[in-house]
C-alpha positions, 0 to 999 in steps of 0.5 A: 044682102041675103040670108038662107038658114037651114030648119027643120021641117014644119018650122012656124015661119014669121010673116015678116020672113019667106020660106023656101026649099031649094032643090039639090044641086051644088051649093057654096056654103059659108059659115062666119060670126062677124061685124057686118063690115067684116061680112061685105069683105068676105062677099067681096072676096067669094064674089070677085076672087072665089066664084071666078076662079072655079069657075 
């Protein structure tokens, strides 16, 4: 699984984590405090429910 978080700029990244910008362009974004159980659910439902039906 994957995980992107937004910091602010010149942020000290850990060795142990990569950084990344990603350009503009249109992005889902989902906020959620759960049980990671809970998580798998939820991507189940924006990978097979969600993104197909907006195409």
């Amino acid at each position: 699984m994957d995980v992107c978080l937004t910091v602010p700029a010149h942020t000290a990244i850990s060795d142990d984590f990569g950084c990344r910008k990603i350009s503009g362009g249109h992005y889902a974004a989902i906020e959620m405090e759960a049980q990671m159980q809970d998580c798998y659910q939820a991507w189940e439902i924006v990978f097979n429910e969600w993104l197909p039906e907006i195409g």
